[in-house]
C-alpha positions in Angstrom: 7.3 -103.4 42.5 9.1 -101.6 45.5 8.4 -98.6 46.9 11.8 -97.4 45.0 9.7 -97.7 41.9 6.8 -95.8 43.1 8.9 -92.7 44.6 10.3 -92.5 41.5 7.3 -93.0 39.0 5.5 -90.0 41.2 8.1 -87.8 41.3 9.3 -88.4 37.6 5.8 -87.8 36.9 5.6 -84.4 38.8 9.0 -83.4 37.1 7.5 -83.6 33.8 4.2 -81.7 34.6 6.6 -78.7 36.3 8.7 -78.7 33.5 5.9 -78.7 30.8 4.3 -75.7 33.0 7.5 -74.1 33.3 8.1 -74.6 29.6 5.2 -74.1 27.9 4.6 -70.1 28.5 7.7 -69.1 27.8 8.0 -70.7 24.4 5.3 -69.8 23.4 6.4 -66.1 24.0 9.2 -66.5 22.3 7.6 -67.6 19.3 5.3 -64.4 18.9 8.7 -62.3 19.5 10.6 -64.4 17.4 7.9 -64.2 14.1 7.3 -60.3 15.1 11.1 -60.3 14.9 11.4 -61.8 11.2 8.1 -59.7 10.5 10.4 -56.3 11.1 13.3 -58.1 9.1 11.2 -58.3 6.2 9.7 -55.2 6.2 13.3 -53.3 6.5 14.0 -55.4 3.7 11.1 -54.3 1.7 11.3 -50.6 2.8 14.9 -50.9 1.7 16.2 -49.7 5.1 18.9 -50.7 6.6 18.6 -52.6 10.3 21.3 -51.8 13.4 23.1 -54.8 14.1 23.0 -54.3 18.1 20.4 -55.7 20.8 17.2 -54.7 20.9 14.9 -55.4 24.5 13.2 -58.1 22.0 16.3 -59.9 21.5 17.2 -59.7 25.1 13.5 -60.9 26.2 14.4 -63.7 23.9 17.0 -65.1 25.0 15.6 -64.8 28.3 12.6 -66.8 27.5 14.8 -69.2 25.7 16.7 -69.5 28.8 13.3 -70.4 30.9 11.9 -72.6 28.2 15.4 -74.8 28.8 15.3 -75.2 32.6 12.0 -76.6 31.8 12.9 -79.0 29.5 16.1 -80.0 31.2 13.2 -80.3 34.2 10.7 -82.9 32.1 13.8 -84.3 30.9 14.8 -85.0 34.4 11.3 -86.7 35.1 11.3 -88.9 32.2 15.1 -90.3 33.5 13.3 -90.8 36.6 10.4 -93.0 35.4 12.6 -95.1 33.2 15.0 -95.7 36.3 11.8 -96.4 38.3 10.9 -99.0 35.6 14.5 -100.2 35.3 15.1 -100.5 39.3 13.8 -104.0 40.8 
């Protein structure tokens, strides 16, 4: 055990708490928007109404959250490559 292996256990370790933190809020955001979302469908549906096929601010806000909740994965992703290479350097 170097002190290769260490650098990269710590920082692949710090990678995957930022990217859980940077991950976590905006999923779970874009899960309320995305159920209110299908909530509206269904009630068009019901009401018989039809819905506008353009963006609404929600959709937007979604994808933007979606966007967020990415980088952060791509960003825990990144740590967990970095343990395993700290594990697989000797």
């Amino acid at each position: 055990m170097g002190p290769i292996n260490l650098v990269l256990w710590i920082g692949g370790v710090a990678l995957m708490a930022i990217g859980y933190s940077r991950a976590r809020g905006p999923w779970a955001r874009y899960q309320e928007l995305r159920a209110q979302e299908e909530n509206v469908a269904r009630y068009d549906a019901w009401r018989g109404g039809v819905r506008e096929g353009g963006r609404t601010g929600a959709s937007v806000a979604m994808e933007l959250l979606r966007r967020q909740a990415q980088i952060g994965a791509l960003i825990a992703i990144a740590g967990f490559v970095s343990v395993f290479l700290g594990f697989l350097i000797r």
